[in-house]
C-alpha positions, -999 to 999 in steps of 0.1 A, spaced: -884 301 -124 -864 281 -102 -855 257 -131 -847 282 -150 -820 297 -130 -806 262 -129 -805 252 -161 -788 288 -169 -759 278 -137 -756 244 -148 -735 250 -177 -716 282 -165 -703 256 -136 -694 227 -159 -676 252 -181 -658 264 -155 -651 229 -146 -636 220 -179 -618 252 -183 -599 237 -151 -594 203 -159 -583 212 -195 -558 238 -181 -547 212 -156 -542 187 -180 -522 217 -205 -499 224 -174 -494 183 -167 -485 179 -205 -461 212 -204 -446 192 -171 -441 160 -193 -425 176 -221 -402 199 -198 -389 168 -178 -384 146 -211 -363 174 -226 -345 185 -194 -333 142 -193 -328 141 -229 -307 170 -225 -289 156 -198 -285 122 -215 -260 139 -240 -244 156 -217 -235 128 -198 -225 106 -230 -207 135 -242 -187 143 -217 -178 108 -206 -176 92 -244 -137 104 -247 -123 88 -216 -142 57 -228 -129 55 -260 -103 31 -265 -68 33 -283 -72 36 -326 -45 13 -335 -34 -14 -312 3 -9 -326 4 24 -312 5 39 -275 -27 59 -263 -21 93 -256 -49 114 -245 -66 148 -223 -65 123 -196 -30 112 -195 -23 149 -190 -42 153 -163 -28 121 -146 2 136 -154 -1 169 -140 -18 155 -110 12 132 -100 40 164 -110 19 181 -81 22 155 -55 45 164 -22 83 153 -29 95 134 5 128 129 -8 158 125 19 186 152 11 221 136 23 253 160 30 277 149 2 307 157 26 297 131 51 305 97 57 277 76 68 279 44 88 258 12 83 233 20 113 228 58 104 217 48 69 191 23 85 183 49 106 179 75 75 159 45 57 134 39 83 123 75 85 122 79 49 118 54 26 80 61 12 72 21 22 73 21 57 52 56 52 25 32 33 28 5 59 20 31 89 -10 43 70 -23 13 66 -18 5 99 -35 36 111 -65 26 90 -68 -10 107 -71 9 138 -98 29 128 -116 4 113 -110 -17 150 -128 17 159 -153 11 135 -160 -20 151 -165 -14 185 -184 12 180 -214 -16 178 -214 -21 215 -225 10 217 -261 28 211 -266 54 180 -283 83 187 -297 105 160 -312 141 160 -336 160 134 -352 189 139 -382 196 117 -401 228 107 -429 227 85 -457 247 74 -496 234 63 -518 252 44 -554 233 35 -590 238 31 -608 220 52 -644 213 46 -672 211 74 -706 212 72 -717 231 39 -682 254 38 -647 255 34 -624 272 60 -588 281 57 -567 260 80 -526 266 84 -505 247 103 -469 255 120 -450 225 130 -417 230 147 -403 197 162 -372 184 179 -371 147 176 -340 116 187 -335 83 176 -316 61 196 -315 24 186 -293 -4 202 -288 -44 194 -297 -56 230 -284 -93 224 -268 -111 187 -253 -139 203 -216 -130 196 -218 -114 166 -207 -80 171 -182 -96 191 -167 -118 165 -167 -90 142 -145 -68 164 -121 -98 170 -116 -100 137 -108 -66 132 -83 -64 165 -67 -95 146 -62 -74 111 -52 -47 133 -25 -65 145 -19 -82 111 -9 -48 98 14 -42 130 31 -70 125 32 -59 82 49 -23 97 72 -43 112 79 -65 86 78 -32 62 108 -23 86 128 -54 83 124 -56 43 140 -18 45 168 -24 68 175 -58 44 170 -40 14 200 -15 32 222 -41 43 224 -55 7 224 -31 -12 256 -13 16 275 -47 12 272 -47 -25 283 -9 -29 313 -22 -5 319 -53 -23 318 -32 -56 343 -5 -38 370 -40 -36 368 -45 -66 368 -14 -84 403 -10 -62 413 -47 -70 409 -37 -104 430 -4 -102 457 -29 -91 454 -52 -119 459 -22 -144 485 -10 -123 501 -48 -124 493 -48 -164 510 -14 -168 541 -25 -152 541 -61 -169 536 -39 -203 564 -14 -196 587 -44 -186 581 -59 -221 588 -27 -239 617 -21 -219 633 -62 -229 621 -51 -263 641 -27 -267 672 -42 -253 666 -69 -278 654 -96 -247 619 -99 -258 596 -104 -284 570 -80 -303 544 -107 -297 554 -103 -258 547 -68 -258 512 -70 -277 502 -96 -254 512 -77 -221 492 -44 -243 461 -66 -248 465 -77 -208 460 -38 -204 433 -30 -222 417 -59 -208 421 -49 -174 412 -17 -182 376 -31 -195 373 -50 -166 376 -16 -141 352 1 -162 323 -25 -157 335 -25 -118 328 16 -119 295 5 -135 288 -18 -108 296 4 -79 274 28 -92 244 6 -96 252 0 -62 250 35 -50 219 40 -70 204 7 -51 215 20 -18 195 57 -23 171 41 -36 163 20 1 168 53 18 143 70 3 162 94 -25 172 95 -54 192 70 -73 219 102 -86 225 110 -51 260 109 -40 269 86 -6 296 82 11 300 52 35 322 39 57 352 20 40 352 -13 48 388 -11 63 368 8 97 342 -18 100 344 -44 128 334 -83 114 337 -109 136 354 -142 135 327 -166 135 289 -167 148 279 -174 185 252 -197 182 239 -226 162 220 -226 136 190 -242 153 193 -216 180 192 -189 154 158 -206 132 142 -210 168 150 -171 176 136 -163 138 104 -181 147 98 -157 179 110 -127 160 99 -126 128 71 -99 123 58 -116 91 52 -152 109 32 -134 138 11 -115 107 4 -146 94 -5 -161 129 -28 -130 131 -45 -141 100 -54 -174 114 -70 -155 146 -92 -133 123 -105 -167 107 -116 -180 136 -130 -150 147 -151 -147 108 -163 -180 122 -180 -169 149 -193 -144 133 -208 -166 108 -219 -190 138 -238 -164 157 -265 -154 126 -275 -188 136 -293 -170 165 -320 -142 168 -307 -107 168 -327 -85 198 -331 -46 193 -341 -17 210 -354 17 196 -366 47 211 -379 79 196 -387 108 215 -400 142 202 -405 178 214 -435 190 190 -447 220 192 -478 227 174 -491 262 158 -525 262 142 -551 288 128 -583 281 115 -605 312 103 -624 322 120 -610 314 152 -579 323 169 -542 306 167 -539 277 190 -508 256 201 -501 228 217 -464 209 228 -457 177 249 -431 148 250 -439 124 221 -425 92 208 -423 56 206 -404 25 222 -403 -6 204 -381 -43 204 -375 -60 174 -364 -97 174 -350 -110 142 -341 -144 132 -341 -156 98 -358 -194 98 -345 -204 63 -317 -185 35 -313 -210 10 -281 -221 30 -265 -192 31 -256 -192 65 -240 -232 69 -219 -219 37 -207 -185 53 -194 -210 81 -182 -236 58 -160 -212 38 -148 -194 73 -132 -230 85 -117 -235 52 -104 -204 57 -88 -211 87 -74 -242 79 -61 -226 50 -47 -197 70 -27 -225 95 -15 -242 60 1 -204 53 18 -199 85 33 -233 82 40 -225 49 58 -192 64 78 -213 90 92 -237 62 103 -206 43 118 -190 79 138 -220 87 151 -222 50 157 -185 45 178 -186 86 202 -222 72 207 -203 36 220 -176 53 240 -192 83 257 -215 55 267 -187 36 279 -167 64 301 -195 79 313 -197 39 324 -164 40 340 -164 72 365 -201 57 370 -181 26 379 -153 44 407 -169 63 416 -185 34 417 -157 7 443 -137 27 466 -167 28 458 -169 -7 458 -136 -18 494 -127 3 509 -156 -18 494 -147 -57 516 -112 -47 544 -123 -36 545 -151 -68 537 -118 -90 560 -98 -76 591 -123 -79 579 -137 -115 579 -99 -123 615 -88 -109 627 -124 -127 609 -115 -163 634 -87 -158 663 -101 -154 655 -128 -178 651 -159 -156 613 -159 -163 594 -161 -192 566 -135 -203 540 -167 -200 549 -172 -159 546 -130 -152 507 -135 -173 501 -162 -157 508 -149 -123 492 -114 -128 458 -133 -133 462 -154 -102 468 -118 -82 439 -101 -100 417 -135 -97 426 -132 -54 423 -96 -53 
């Protein structure tokens, strides 16, 4: 009887065994299918969507033009415009443009940021010699059957737990510390690059004011020239028609005219480059009408007050881009002992403790909890035995490095020293040709003027009043 009832149970359990395993391995099979559509699926929509921006230019003769050049576009139409508005009406001196330059021109805007960001990263940095701490808080829920004795009972399980992390490099032998001596040295590297941003701009003004001056000159020497060819041409005429000169005089004192009057219209385009230049270095744009300060008003002096030695030797202590470069060379050395130090073993702390708190049913007997202070404390010691090499070439290519960084700032002196004589020669040029071009220029008028008043009277030919208009317009 008994076998009976067995043999009947025995294949009602194994069907229902199969049933399950069959219907599990139906819903693992749906799972499979679902996933490898779902990826195929995403596949082309990835490749789809990022085929056109990959796709190169059709012909090579032709420029690309595409979606995404329109949004690049659009993007950089919608960008803030710092622009510098000027008052047309007012007449700006040499040190309030520098001043207007410095506050506006978008590179000393670039050269603060990045300044700002080797400060943070110096941040970054220091931030080592401190201990991290981090926080999770955990709730979970369990649900199992747990089997004891001949039965199954329900358990469930409520976790709710508030747990730290705080971990801290007790000892590394310098390395943290040459890593935040190299980042004080960047940061002061892109100091000094702010200040140097600064001394580009206020060069970039001066040269570009001096030009727009020089330009001024000689758009008015010019003006004086076709004034001078005007009256040399009306002169001729005037003989011409009292029978005392030639027709070829007069076509040569009409060609003079016109060829003075060429010479002021590339001046006007000159002087307006220059304007454009000088908006341009402070910060607006190039169509932007500036007045300056004639160069009548400006004060120059006679000569320079110290030698040129003197003035190379004050370069040397001034100059913002030989201190970056001198920065450079202290980051080096400090990349070296940071490479140095992973020679040594690296000591660490970590601590983890928790606040658990424990909720747990198991039918069929009551909820029970339980909480306490949990965790852990553990040191690590690291030190790599062997990497290959790695770590003698990290400090090989740190002193090359440095000596490569000294080789620049010597480099940068040379090019100091050279930039400071260039300029010192030219400036004591321009102070003998000075004296010497209103001697100069003083005499090429009066010669003009007198060869003029003779041509009229007939003492002088028309050759002498050509020849001396091009001295006075050569001086002027």
């Amino acid at each position: 009887m008994m076998a009976t009832k067995m043999h009947e149970w025995l294949p009602t359990r194994d069907s229902r065994v199969c049933s399950r395993i069959c219907a599990s391995a139906i819903s693992k099979a749906n799972i499979s299918m679902y996933r490898t559509a779902a990826t195929i699926l995403l596949a082309k929509l990835l490749l789809s969507g990022s085929a056109p921006a990959q796709t190169a230019p059709a012909l090579p003769q032709h420029p690309w033009h595409g979606s995404a050049e329109l949004n690049v576009k659009a993007y950089a139409e919608s960008l803030p415009d710092s622009r510098l508005g000027l008052d047309p009406s007012k007449t700006y001196s040499l040190s309030e443009l520098i001043d207007l330059a410095e506050a506006h021109n978008p590179a000393t805007r670039f050269a603060w940021e990045r300044a700002r960001s080797q400060a943070a990263a110096l941040g970054i940095s220091r931030s080592e010699l401190y201990p991290t701490l981090a926080s999770a808080a955990i709730s979970q829920t369990q649900s199992a059957q747990i089997f004891s004795g001949n039965r199954f009972y329900g358990q469930t399980i409520q976790t709710l737990e508030v747990a730290f992390d705080v971990s801290y490099t007790l000892l590394d032998f310098g390395a943290r510390s040459g890593r935040i001596d190299a980042a004080r040295a960047r940061s002061l590297s892109s100091n000094f690059a702010f200040n140097d941003t600064h001394r580009t701009v206020i060069y970039q003004v001066e040269q570009a004011y001096y030009r727009l001056l020089s330009a001024i000159g000689q758009e008015n020497a010019a003006r004086a020239s076709l004034s001078n060819a005007k009256a040399v041409e009306q002169a001729a005429e005037e003989r011409l028609t009292n029978g005392l000169a030639t027709l070829p005089d007069v076509l040569e004192a009409r060609s003079a005219s016109a060829q003075a009057e060429y010479d002021l219209q590339a001046v006007v385009g000159t002087e307006e480059i220059a304007r454009g230049d000088l908006a341009t270095a402070l910060g607006t744009s190039a169509s932007v009408a500036i007045k300056i300060q004639p160069l009548d008003e400006l004060s120059i002096p006679d000569s320079t007050r110290e030698t040129v030695e003197q003035t190379i030797n004050r370069a040397f202590g001034q100059r913002p881009d030989l201190m970056q470069q001198a920065s450079e060379v202290r980051a080096a050395n400090a990349i070296l002992k940071e490479a140095r130090a992973a020679n040594c073993p690296t000591l660490g702390l970590d601590v983890s403790p928790a606040l658990p708190s424990l909720y747990g049913i198991q039918r069929p007997f009551d909820w029970g909890h339980t909480a306490g202070l949990t965790g852990s404390v553990s040191f690590s010691l690291k030190w790599t035995v062997f990497d290959g090499g790695a770590r003698k070439s990290r400090a090989a290519q740190a002193q090359a490095d440095i000596r490569a960084a000294e080789a620049q700032t010597n480099l940068k002196k040379n090019q100091i020293a050279d930039e400071v004589w260039t300029a010192y020669s030219n400036m004591d040029t321009a102070f003998r040709q000075r004296t010497a071009a209103v001697a100069l220029l003083e005499a090429a008028t009066q010669s003009y003027n007198a060869a003029l008043e003779s041509y009229k009277y007939g003492l002088r030919n028309f050759l002498d009043v050509t020849a001396a208009q091009r001295s006075s317009q050569n001086q002027a």
